[in-house]
ZATOR-93572 format. One record per atom (N, C-alpha, C): x, z, y; atom name. Coordinates in Angstrom, 2 decimals, always signed. Atoms other than C-alpha are relative to their C-alpha. Example, Ala and Ser with C-alpha at 12.3 -4.5 7.8 and 13.67 -1.06 7.14 Angstrom:
2
{node {+0.89 +0.00 -1.19} N}
{node {+12.30 +7.80 -4.50} CA}
{node {+0.90 +0.00 +1.20} C}
{node {-0.82 -0.06 -1.19} N}
{node {+13.67 +7.14 -1.06} CA}
{node {-0.77 +0.73 +1.09} C}
//
This chain:
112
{node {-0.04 +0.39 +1.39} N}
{node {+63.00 +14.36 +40.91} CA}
{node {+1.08 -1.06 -0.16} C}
{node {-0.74 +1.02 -0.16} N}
{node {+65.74 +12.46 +39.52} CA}
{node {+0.10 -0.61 -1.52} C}
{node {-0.21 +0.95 +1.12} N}
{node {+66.00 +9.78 +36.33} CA}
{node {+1.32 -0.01 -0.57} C}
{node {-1.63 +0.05 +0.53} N}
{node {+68.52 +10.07 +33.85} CA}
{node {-0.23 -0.78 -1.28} C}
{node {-0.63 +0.72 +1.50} N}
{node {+69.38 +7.34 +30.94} CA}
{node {+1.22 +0.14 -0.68} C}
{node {-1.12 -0.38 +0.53} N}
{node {+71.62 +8.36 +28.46} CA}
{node {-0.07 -1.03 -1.83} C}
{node {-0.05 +0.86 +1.07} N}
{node {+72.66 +6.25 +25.27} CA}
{node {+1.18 +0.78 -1.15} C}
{node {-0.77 -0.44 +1.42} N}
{node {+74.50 +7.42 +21.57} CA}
{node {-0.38 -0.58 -1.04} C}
{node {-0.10 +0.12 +1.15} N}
{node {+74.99 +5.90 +18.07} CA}
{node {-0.72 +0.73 -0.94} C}
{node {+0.30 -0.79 +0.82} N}
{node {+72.89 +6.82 +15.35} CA}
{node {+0.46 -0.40 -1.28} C}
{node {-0.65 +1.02 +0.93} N}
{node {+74.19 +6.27 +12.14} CA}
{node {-0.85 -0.47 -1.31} C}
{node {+1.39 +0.70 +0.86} N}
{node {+72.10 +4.31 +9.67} CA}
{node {-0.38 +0.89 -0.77} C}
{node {+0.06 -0.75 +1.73} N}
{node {+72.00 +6.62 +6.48} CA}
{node {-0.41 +1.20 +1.14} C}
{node {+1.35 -1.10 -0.44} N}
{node {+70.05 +9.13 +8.75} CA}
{node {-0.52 +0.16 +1.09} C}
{node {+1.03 +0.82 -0.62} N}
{node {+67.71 +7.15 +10.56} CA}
{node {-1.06 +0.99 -0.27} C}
{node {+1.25 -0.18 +0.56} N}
{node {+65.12 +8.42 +8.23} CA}
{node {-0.37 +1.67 +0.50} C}
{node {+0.43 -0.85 -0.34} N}
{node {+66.15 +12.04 +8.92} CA}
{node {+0.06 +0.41 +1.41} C}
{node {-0.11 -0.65 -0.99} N}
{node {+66.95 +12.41 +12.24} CA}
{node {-1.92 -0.84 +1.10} C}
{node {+1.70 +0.13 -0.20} N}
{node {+62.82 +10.25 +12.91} CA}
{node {-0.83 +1.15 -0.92} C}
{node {+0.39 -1.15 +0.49} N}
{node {+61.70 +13.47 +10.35} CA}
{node {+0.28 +0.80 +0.95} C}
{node {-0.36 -1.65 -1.02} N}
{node {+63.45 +15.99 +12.85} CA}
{node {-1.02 -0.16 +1.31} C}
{node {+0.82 +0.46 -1.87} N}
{node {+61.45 +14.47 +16.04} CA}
{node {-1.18 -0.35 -0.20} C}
{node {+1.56 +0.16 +0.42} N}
{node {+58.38 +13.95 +14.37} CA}
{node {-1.06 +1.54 +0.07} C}
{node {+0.68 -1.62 -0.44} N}
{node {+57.87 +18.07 +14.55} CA}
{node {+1.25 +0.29 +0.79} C}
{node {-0.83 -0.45 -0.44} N}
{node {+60.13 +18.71 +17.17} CA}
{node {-0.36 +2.39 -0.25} C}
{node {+0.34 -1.38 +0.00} N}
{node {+60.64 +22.94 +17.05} CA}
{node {-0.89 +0.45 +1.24} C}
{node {+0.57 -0.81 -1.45} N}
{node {+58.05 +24.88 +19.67} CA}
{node {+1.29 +0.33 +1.09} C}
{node {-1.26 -0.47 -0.79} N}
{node {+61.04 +26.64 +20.87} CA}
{node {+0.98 -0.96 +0.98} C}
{node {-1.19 +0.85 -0.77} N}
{node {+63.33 +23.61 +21.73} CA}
{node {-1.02 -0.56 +1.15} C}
{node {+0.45 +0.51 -1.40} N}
{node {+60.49 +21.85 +23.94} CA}
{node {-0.16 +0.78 +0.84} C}
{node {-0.12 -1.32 -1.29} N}
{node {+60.27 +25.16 +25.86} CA}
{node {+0.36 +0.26 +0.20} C}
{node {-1.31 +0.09 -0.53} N}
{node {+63.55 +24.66 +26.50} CA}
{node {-0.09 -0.78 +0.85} C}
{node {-0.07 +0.85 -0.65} N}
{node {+63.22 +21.81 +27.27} CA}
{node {-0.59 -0.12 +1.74} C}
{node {+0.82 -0.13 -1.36} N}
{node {+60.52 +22.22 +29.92} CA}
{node {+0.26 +1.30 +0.91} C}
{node {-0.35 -0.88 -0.60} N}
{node {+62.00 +25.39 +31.16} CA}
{node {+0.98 -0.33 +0.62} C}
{node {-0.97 +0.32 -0.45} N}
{node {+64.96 +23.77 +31.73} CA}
{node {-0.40 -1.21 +1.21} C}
{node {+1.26 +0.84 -1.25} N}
{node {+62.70 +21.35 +34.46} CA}
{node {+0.82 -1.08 -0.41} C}
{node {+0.26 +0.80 +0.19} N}
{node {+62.68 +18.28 +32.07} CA}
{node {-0.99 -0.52 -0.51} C}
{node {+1.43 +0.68 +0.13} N}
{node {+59.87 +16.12 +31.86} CA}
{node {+0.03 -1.45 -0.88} C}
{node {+0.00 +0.92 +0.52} N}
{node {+58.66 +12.85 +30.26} CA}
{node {+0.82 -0.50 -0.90} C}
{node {-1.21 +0.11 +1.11} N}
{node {+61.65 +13.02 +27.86} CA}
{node {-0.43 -1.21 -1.28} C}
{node {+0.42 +1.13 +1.11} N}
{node {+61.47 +9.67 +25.55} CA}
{node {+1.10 +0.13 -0.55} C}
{node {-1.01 +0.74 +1.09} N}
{node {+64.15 +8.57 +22.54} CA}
{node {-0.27 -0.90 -0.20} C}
{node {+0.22 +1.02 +0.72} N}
{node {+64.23 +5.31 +21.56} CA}
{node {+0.82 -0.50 -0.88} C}
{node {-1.18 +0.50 +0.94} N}
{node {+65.76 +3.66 +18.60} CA}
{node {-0.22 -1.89 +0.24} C}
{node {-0.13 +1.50 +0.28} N}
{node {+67.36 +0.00 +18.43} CA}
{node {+1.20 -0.19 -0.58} C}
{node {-0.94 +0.24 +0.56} N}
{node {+69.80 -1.56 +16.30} CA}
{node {+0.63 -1.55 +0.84} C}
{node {-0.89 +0.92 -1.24} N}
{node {+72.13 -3.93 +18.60} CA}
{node {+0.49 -0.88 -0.84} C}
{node {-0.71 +0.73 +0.00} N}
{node {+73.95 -6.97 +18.26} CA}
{node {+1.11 -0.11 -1.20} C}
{node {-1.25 -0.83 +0.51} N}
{node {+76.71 -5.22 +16.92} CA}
{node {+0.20 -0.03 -1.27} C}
{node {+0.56 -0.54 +1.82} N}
{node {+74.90 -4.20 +13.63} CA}
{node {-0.27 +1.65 +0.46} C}
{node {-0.22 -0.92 -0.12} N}
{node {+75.18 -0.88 +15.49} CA}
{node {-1.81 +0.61 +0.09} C}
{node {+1.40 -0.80 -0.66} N}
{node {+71.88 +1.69 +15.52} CA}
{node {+0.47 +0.85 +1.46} C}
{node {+0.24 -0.54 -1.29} N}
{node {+71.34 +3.37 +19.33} CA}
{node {-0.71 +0.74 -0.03} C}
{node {+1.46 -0.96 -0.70} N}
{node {+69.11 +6.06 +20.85} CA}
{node {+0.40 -0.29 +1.28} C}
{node {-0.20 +0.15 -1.57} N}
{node {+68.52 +5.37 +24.06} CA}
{node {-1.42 +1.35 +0.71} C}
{node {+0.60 -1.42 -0.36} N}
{node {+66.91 +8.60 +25.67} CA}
{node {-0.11 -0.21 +1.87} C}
{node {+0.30 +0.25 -1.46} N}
{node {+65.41 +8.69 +29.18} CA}
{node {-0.96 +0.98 +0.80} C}
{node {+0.97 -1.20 -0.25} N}
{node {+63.76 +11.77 +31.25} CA}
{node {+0.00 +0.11 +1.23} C}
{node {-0.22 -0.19 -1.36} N}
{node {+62.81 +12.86 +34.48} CA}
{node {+0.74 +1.69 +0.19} C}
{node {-0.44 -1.79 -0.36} N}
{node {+64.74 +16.42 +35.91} CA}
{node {-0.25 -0.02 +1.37} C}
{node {+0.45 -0.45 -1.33} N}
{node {+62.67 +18.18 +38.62} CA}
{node {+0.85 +1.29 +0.75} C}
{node {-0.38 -1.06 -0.65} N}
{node {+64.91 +20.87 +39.39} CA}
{node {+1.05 -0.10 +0.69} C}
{node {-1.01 -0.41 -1.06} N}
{node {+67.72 +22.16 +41.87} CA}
{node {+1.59 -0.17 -0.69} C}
{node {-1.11 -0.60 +0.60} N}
{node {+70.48 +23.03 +39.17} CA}
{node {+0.26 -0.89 -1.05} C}
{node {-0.13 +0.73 +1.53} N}
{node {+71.41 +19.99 +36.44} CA}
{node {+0.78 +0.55 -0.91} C}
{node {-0.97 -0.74 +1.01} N}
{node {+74.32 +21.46 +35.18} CA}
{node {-0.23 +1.14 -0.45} C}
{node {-0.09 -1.05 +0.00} N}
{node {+73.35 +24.69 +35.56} CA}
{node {-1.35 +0.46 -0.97} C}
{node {+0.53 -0.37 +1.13} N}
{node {+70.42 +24.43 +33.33} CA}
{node {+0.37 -0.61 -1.35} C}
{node {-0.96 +0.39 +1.29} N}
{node {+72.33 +21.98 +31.04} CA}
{node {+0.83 +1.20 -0.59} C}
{node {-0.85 -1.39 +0.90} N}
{node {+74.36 +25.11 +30.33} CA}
{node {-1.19 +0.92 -0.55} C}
{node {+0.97 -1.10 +0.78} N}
{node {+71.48 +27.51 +29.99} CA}
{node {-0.83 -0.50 -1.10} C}
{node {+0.86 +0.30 +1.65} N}
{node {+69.73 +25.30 +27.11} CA}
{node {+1.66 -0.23 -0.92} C}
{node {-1.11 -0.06 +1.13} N}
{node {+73.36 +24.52 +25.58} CA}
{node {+0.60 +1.76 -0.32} C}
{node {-0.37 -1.43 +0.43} N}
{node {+73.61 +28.64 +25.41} CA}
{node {-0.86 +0.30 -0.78} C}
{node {+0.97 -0.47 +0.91} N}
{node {+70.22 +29.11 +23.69} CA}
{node {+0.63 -0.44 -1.31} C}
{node {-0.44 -0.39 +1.77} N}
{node {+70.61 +30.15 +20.26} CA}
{node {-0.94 -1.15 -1.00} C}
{node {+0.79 +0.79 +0.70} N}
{node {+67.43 +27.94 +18.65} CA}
{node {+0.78 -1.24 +0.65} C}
{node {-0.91 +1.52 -0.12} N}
{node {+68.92 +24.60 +20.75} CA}
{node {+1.10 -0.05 -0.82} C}
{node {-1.53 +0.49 +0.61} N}
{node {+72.31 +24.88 +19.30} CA}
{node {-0.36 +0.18 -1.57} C}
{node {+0.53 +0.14 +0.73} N}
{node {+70.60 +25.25 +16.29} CA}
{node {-0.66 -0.66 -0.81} C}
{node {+1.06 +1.05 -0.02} N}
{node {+68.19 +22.72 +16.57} CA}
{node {+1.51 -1.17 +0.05} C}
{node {-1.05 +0.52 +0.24} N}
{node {+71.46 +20.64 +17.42} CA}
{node {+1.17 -0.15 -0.61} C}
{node {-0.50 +0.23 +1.26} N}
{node {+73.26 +21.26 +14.40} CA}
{node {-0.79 -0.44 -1.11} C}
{node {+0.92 +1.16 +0.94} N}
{node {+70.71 +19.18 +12.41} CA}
{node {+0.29 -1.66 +1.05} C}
{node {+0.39 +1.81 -0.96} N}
{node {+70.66 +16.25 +15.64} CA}
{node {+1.41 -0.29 -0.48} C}
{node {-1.30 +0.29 -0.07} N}
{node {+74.53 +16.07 +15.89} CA}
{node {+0.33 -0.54 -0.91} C}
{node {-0.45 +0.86 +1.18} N}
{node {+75.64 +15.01 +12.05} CA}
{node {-0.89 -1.54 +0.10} C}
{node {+0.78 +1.55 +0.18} N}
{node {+72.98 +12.12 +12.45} CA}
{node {+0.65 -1.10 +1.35} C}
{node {-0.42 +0.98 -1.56} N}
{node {+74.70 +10.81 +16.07} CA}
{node {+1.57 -0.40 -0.37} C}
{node {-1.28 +0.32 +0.05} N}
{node {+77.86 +8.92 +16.68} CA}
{node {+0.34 -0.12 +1.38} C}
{node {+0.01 +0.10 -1.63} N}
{node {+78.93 +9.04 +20.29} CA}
{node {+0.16 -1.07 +0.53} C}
{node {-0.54 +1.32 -0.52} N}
{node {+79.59 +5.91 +21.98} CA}
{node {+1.16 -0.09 +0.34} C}
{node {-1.25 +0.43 -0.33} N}
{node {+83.33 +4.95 +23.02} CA}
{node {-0.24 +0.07 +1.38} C}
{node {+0.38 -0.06 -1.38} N}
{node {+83.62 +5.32 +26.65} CA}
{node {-0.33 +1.08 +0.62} C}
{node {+0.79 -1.30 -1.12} N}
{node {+81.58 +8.23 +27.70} CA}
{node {+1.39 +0.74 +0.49} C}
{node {-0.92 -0.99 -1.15} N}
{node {+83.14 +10.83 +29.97} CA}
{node {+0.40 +1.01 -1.11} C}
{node {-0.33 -1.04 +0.83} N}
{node {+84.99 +13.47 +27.84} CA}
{node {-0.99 +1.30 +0.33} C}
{node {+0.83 -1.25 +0.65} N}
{node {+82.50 +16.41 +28.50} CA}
{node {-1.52 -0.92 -0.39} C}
{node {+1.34 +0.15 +0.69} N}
{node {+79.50 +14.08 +27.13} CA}
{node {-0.15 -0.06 -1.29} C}
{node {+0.59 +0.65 +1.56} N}
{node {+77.59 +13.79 +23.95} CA}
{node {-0.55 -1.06 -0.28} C}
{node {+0.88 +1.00 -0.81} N}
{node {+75.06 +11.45 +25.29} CA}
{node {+0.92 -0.40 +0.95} C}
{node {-0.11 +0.53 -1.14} N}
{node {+76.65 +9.02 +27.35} CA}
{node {-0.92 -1.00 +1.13} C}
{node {+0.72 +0.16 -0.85} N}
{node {+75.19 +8.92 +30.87} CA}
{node {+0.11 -1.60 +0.23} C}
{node {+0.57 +1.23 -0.52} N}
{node {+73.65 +5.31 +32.02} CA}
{node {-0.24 -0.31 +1.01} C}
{node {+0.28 +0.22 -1.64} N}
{node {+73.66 +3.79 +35.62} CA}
{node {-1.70 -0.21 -0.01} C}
{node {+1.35 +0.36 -0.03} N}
{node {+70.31 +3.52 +36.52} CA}
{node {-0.50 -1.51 +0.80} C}
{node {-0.12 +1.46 -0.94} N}
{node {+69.93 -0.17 +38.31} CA}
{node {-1.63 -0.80 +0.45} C}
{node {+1.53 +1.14 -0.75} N}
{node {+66.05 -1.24 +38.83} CA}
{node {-0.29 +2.00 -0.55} C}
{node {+1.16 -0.67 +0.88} N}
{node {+63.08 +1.33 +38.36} CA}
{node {-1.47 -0.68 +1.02} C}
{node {+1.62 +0.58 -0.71} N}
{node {+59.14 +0.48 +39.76} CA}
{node {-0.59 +0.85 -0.93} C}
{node {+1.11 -0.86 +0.58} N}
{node {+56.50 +2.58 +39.67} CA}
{node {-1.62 -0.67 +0.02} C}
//
């Protein structure tokens, strides 16, 4: 099993809808989700320093293949779907790696 933190911009003026979209997430996308062998999947929102809003997102992945199911949920037809409602509400962060959306987070303490 391995821990992944990932962080993105949300932008204020749809706060309200993108906490509506995740309040009923779709059947379909979490059975993506969990097909795709991720677990405990959290979002969190905070507004920084900055003035800036965040999601900070954090999950466990039990499987063999990261990328390789990262591609098979970014091919499903309902995800990319489901992620043309998330996407207009995000702003990416500055920095990330050019193939992210979510930029990935070192991981530096955990305790269980």
């Amino acid at each position: 099993m391995k821990r992944f933190g990932m962080v993105i911009g949300l932008r204020p003026e749809k706060i309200a809808e993108y906490k509506q979209l995740h309040a009923a997430v779709w059947p379909e996308v979490l059975r993506m989700i969990r097909e795709c062998h991720i677990h405990n999947y959290s979002i969190y929102l905070r507004q920084l320093d900055d003035g800036g809003w965040y999601l900070f997102s954090c999950f466990e992945y039990t499987g063999s293949d990261f990328a390789g199911d990262m591609r098979r949920m970014a091919a499903d037809p309902t995800t990319q779907r489901w992620w043309s409602f998330c996407k207009p509400c995000q702003k990416p962060v500055a920095g990330r790696a050019p193939d992210e959306w979510w930029a990935a987070m070192e991981e530096v303490f955990h305790a269980d």
